[in-house]
C-alpha positions in Angstrom: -5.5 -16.0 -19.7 -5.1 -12.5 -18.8 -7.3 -10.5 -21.1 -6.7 -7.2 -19.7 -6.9 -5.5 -23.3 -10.9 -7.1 -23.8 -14.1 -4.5 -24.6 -15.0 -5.9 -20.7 -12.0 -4.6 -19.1 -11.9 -1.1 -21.3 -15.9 -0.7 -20.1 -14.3 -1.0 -16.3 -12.0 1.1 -16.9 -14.0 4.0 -17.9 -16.7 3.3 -15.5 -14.4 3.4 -13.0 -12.8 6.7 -14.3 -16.2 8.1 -14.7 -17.5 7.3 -11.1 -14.1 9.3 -10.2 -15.3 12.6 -12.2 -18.6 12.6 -11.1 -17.6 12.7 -7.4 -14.8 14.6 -8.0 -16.6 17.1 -10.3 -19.8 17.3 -7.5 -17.2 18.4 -4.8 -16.0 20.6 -6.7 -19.2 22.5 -7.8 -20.9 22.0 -4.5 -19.4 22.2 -2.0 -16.9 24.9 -0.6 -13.6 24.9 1.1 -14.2 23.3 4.5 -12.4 25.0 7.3 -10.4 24.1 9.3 -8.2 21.3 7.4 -8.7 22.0 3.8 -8.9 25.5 4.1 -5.4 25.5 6.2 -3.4 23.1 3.5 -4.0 25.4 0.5 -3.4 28.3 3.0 0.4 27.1 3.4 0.6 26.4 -0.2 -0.8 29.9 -0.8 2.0 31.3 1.5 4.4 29.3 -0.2 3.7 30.9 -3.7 3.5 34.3 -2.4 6.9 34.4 -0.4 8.7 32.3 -3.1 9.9 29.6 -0.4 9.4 26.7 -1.1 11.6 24.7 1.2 10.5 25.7 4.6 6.4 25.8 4.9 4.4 29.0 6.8 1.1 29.2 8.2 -0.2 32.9 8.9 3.7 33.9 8.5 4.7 31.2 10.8 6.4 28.5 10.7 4.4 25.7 9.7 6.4 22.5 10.9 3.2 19.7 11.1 3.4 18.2 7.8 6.1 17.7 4.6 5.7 20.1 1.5 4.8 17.2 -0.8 0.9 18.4 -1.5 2.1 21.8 -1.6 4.9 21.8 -4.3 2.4 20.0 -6.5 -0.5 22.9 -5.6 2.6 25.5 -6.5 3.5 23.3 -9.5 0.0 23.8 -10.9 0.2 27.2 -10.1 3.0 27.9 -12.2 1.6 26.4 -14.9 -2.0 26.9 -15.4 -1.9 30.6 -12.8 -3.2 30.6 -8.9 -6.6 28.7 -8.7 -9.0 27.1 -6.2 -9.4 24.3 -8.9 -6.2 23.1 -9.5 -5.4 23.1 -5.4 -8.8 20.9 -4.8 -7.4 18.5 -7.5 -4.0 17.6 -6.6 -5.3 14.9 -3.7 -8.3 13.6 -6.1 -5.5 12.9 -9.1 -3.4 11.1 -6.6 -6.4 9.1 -5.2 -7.3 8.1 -9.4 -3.5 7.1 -9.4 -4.2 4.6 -7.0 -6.9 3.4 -8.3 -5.3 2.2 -11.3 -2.2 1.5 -9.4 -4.4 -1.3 -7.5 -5.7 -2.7 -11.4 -1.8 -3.1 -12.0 -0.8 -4.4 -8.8 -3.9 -7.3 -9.7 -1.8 -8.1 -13.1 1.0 -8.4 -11.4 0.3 -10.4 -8.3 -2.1 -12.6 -10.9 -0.4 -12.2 -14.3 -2.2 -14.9 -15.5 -5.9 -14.2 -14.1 -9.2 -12.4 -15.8 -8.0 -8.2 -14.6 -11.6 -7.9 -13.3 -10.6 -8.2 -9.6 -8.4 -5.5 -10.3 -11.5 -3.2 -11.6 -14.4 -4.6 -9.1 -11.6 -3.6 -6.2 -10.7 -0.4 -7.8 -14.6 0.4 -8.0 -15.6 -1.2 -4.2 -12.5 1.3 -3.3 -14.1 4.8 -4.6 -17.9 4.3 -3.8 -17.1 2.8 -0.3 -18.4 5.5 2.2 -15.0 6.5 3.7 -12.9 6.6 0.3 -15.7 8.7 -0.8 -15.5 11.0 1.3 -11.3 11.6 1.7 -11.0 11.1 -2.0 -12.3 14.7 -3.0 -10.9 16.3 0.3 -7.6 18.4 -0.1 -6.0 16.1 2.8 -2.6 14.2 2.5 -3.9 10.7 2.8 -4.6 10.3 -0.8 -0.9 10.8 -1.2 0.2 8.4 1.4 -2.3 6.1 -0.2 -0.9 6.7 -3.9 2.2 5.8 -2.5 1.2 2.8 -0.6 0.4 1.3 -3.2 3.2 2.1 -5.3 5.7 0.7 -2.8 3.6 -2.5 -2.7 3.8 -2.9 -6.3 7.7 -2.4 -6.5 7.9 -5.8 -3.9 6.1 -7.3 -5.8 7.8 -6.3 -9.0 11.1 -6.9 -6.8 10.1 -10.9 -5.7 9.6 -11.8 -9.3 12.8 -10.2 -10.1 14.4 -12.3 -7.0 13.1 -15.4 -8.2 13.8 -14.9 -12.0 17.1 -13.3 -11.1 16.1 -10.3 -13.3 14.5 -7.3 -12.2 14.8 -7.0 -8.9 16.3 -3.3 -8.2 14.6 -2.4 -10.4 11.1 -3.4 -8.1 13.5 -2.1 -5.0 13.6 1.1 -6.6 9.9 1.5 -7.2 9.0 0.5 -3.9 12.0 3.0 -2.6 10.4 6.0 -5.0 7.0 4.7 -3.3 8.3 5.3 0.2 9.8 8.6 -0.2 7.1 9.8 -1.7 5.0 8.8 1.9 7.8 10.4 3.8 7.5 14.0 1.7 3.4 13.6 2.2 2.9 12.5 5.4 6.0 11.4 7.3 7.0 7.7 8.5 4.3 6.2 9.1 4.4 5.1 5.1 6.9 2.5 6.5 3.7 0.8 8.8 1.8 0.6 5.8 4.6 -1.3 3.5 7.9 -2.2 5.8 6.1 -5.4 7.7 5.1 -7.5 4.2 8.6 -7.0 3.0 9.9 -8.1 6.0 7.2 -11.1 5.9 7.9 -11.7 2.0 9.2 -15.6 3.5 5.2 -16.2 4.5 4.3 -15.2 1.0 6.9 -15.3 -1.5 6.8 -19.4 -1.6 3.4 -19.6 -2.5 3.7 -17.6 -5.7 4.2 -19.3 -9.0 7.6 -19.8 -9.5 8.6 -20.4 -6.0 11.5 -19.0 -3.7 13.9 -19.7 -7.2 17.3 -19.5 -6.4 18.3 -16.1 -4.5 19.4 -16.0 -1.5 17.6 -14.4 1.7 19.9 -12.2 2.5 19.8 -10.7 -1.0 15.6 -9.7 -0.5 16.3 -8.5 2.6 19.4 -5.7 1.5 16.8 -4.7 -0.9 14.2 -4.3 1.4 16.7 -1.8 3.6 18.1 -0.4 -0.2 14.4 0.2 -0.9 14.4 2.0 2.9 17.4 3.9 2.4 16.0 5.6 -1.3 13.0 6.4 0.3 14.7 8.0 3.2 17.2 9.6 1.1 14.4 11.2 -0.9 12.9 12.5 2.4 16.3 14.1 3.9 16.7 15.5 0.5 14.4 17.9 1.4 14.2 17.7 5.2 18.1 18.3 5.7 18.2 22.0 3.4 14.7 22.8 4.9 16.3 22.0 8.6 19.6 24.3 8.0 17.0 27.0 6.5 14.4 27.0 8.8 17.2 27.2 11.8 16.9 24.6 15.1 13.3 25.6 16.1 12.1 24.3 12.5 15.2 21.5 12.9 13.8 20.3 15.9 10.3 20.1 15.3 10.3 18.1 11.6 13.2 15.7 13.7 11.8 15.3 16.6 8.3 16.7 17.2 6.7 15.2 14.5 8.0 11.3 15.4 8.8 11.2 19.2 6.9 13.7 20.4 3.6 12.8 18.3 3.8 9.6 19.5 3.5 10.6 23.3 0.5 12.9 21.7 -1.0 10.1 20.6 -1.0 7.8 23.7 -2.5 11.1 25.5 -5.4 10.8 23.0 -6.6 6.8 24.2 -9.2 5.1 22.0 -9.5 1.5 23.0 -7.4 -1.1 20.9 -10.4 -2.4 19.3 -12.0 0.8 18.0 -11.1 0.3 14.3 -12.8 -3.5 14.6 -15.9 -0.9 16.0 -15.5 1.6 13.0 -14.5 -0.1 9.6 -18.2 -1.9 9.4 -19.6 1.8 8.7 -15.9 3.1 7.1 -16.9 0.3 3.9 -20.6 1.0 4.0 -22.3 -0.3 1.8 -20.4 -3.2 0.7 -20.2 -4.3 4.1 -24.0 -5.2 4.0 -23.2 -6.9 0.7 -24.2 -10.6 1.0 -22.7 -12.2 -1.9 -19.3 -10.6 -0.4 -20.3 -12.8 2.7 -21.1 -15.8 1.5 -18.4 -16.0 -1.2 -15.6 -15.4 1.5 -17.9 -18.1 3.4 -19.0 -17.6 7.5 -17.1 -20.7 8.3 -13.4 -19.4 6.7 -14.0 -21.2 3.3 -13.1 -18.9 1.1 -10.2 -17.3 3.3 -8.9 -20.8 4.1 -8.5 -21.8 0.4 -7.4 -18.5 -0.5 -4.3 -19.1 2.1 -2.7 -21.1 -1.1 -2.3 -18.1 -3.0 1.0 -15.6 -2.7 -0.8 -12.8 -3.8 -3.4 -13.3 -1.2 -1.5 -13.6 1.1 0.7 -10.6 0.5 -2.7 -8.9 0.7 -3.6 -10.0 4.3 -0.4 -9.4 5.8 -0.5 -6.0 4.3 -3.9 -5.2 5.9 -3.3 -7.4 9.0 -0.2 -6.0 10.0 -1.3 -2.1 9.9 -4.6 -2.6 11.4 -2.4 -4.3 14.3 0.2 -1.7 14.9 -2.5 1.2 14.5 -4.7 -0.6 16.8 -1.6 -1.0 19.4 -1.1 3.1 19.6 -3.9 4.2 21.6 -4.0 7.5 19.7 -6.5 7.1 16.6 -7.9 8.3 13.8 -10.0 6.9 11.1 -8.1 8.0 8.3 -5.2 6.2 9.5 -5.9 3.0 7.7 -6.9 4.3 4.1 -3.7 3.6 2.6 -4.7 -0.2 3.7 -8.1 0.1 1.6 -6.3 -0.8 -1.8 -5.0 -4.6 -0.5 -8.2 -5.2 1.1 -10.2 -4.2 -1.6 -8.4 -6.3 -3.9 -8.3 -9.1 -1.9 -12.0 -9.1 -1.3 -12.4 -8.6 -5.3 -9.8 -11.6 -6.1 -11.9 -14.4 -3.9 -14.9 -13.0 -5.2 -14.2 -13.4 -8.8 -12.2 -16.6 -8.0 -15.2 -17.9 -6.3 -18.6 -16.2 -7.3 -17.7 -16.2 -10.8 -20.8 -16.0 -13.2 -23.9 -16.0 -11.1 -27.4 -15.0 -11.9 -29.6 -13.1 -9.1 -29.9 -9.5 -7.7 -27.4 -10.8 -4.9 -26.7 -6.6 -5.3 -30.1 -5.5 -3.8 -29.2 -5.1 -0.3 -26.5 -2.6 -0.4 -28.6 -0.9 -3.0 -32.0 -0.7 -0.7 -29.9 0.1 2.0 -28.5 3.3 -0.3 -32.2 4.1 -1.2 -33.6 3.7 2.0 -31.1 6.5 3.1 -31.9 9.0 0.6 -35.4 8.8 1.8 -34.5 9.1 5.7 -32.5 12.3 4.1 -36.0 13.3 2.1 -38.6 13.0 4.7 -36.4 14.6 7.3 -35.4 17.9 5.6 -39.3 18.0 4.2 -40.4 17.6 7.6 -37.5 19.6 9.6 -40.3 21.9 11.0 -42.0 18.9 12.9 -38.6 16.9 13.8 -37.0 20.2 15.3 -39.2 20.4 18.2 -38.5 16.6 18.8 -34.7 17.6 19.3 -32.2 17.8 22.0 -30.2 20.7 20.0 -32.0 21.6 16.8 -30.7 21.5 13.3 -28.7 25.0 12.6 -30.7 27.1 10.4 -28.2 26.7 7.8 -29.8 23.3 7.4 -33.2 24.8 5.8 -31.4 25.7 2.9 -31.0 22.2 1.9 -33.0 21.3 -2.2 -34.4 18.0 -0.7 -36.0 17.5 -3.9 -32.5 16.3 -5.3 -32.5 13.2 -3.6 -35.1 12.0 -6.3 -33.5 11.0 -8.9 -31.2 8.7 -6.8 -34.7 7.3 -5.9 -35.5 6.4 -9.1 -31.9 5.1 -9.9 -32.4 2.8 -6.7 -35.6 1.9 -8.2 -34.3 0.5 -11.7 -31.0 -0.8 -10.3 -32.1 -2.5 -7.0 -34.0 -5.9 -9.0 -32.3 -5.8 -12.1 -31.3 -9.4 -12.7 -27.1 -9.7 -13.0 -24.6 -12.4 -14.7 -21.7 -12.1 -12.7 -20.5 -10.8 -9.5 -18.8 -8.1 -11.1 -22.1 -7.2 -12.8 -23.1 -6.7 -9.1 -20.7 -4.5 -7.9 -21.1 -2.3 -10.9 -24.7 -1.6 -10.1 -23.9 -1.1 -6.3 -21.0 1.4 -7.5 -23.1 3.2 -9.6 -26.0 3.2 -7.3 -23.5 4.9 -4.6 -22.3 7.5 -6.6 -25.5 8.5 -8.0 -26.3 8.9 -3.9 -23.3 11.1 -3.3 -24.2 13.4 -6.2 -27.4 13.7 -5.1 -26.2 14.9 -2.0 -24.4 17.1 -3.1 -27.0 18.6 -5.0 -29.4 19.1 -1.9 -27.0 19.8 0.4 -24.9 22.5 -1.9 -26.8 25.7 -0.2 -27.0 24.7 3.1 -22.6 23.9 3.0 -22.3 27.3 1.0 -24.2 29.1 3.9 -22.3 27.5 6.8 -18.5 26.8 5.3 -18.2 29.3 2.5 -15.4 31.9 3.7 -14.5 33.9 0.7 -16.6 36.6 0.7 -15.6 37.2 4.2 -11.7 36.7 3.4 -12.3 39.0 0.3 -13.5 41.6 3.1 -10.5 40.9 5.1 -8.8 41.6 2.1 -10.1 45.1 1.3 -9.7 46.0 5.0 -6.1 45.4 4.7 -5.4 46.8 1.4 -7.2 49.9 2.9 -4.3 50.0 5.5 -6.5 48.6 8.1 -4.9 45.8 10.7 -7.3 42.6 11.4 -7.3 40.8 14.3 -8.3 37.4 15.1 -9.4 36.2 18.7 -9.1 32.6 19.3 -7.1 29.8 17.1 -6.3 30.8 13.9 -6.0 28.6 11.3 -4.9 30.6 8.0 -8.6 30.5 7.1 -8.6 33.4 5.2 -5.1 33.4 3.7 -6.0 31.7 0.4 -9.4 32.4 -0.1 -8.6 36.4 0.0 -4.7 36.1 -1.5 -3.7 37.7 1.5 -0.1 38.7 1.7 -0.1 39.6 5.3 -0.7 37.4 8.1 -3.6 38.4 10.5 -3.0 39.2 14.1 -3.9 35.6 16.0 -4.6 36.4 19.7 -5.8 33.4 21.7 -8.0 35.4 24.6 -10.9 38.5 24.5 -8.7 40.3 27.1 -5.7 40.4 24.2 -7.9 41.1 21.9 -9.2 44.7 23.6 -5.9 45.7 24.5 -5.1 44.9 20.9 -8.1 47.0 19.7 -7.1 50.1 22.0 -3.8 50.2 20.3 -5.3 50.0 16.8 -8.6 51.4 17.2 -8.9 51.7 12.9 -8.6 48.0 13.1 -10.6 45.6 12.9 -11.4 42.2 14.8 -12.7 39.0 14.6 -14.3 35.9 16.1 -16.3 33.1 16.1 -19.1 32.8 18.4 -22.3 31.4 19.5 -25.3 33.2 18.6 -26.7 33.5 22.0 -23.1 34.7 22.9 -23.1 37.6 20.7 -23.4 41.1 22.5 -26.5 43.4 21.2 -23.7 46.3 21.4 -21.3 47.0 20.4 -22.7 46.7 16.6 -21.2 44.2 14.6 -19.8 45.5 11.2 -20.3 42.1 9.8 -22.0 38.5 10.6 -22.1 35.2 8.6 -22.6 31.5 9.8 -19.8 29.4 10.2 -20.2 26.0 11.2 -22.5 25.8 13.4 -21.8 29.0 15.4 -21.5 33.1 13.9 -18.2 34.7 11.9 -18.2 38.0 13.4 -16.4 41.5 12.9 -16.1 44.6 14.8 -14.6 47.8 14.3 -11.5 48.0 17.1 -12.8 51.2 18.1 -16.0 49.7 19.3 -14.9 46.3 20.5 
């Protein structure tokens, strides 16, 4: 009986919800902007707002061609509505990542209508405590979107096979899935279609084995609402693509057509990784509940739990989802870990479904492993920043001096959570993932907490921004030597674009034209000149922000 309404499921739901805020609300209060990548996104939506354009994005007044304005209108949307904030940019990925969460609880009901929800709730909880999820889910990156939409497109087949079986239904499903699809396109581009267009095509390995059948419909009928459900999320896309293309003129035409599909796929073979390098990676990517055992032994060494679950529809459409974009990703030689978030959801939930299908109510602390291994962390973290002043000598490269900053003291109370939660006795699996959930989150707080001077020091850019700022509403041009990435746009409202020069030899030929200017660069500290003076120094990842009057440089 689905009992998705009981005092059980609610208590998920806000546990769940809650686990969201706290890491959402720690990144927020802790930890800064980080350059380059956050820092650039907001950046364009910044330039956006400020120019009133809102079909053709621009980075430092150029062009900015790499990636669809989806994240951005919803940063501008904000904007309009609640006035130009920090806050409400940070949030837009976050929001889209909680959608997904509770798009995977609804994609459980409706690929087991007729099961206990919980797998639904212990995979939406394995997804935001698992190390990598963590991480990207407070990060103002696209892949929250893509992953949102993922999982929306997923539930529309679904939706869609039940409608082809019952003969009622079905666009409608085609249509979600379509909406699901463009919104991918708008965030990120095609590669949406990797993550959803193979188990649509593959719906005759699955559909079968669902209750109810094939029914009566005819194949050819799925499969023109498989391209329908294409076609609406293309025509979504080239809704905005095709004005943005006759605005932008045939340099901006030519680069969202064809530079950001053909020619990023000859990028990506020029970047090799080995084919099995995500096999090498997702181990530590779903730390901790890879060192789970009860996950282990439920899905069985031997294929016992994966065989049996082989009966099931909705596992199956799982595993082809998962299998099929770990295989085309792993094909392209070009990777990047984030690449298969938007495949965490189905795995997740097909981990949680055989687990609750097959662990059921047991009694143990089958949870203590991936809770120890969170404690023993935190201490490795304590004793080393306590003891940096012995360990530094020990070192190839020291620690930056940024990293003394660090409040190592934080990192006790996850201690004493790992304490209490690590041999609590549990009744059910699900009991266990909650404490290994709540025992990672606690751990991410905490390192939040320590960490939150020591990223303030090395990432924080405002007050320099704001600097850059003043200069340039003093009438003073800034220059900056060496790739530019819109790092101060946002952070200091600019509303002119600084001078990007890529060399030191452009840069003083710059500075003897505008010797009241002023210029900028990142270096090494060793590689800073005692003279001439600079008029202003600050740490920045690892090396020194620093600025020169042009007259001196």
């Amino acid at each position: 009986m689905n009992n998705s309404s009981s005092p059980k499921t609610n208590t998920d739901a806000w546990l769940t919800t809650l686990i969201w805020c706290a890491l959402m609300g720690s990144a927020l209060l802790w930890r800064p902007l980080l350059p380059i990548d956050e820092t650039r996104y907001i950046t364009v939506a910044w330039e956006m707002w400020a120019s009133g354009d809102f079909w053709v994005p621009t980075l430092n007044g150029e062009v900015y061609s790499h990636k669809p304005p989806f994240m951005f209108w919803f940063m501008d949307l904000g904007w309009s509505i609640f006035g130009v904030s920090e806050l409400w940019a940070r949030m837009v990925a976050p929001i889209f990542g909680l959608g997904a969460l509770y798009l995977t609880v609804k994609l459980a009901r409706e690929l087991w209508p007729d099961a206990d929800v919980s797998a639904g709730w212990a995979a939406a909880m394995m997804m935001v405590t698992g190390v990598y999820w963590t991480v990207f889910s407070t990060m103002t990156m696209f892949d929250m979107l893509v992953t949102f939409a993922t999982v929306l497109a997923l539930l529309g087949y679904v939706k869609a096979w039940k409608g082809f079986v019952i003969g009622q239904g079905f666009w409608m499903g085609v249509l979600i899935a379509g909406l699901g699809i463009g919104i991918g396109g708008l965030a990120k581009g095609p590669a949406i279609l990797v993550h959803t267009l193979p188990v649509a095509l593959a719906a005759p390995l699955w559909g079968p084995h669902f209750a109810g059948g094939r029914g009566e419909g005819l194949w050819r009928k799925w499969y023109l609402g498989v391209f329908s459900s294409v076609m609406v999320g293309l025509a979504l896309t080239l809704a905005w693509a095709i004005p943005a293309a006759l605005i932008g003129g045939p340099e901006y035409r030519d680069a969202i057509f064809i530079k950001q599909s053909a020619d990023r796929m000859v990028k990506s073979f020029a970047h090799r990784r080995p084919f099995y390098w995500f096999v090498m990676v997702m181990p530590a990517l779903l730390l901790p509940w890879t060192l789970w055992p009860r996950l282990w032994k439920t899905l069985g060494f031997k294929g016992k739990g994966f065989k049996s679950s082989l009966k099931d529809g909705g596992a199956r459409f799982l595993l082809i989802c998962v299998g099929a974009s770990f295989v085309v990703f792993s094909a392209i030689s070009g990777k990047q870990p984030h690449y298969l978030l938007p495949v965490f959801p189905a795995l997740a939930l097909y981990v949680a479904h055989v687990l609750t299908q097959k662990g059921g109510e047991v009694s143990g602390r089958g949870h203590k492993v991936p809770v120890l291994f969170m404690g023993g962390l935190v201490l490795i973290i304590l004793v080393g920043l306590l003891a940096k002043d012995l360990i530094d000598p020990m070192l190839k490269k020291p620690l930056p001096e940024w990293a003394g900053l660090a409040q190592p003291l934080w990192m006790l109370p996850a201690l004493l959570i790992v304490g209490i939660l690590a041999f609590r006795r549990t009744a059910s699996v699900l009991s266990e993932v909650r404490l290994i959930a709540v025992t990672v989150t606690s751990v991410i707080v905490s390192l939040y907490m320590t960490a939150a001077p020591a990223l303030d020091a090395a990432y924080n850019l405002e007050p320099a921004a704001l600097q850059v700022k003043a200069y340039q509403d003093a009438g003073r041009p800034v220059a900056y030597v060496g790739k530019y990435h819109g790092e101060f746009q946002f952070l200091g409202r600019l509303t002119e674009p600084l001078i990007a020069m890529q060399t030191p030899e452009e840069g003083l030929e710059w500075a003897k034209k505008h010797p009241g200017g002023v210029i900028i660069r990142t270096l090494r500290k060793k590689d800073i000149p005692e003279s001439p003076k600079p008029i202003r120094t600050q740490p920045y990842r690892g090396k020194v922000l620093v600025m020169w009057n042009a007259a001196d440089f």
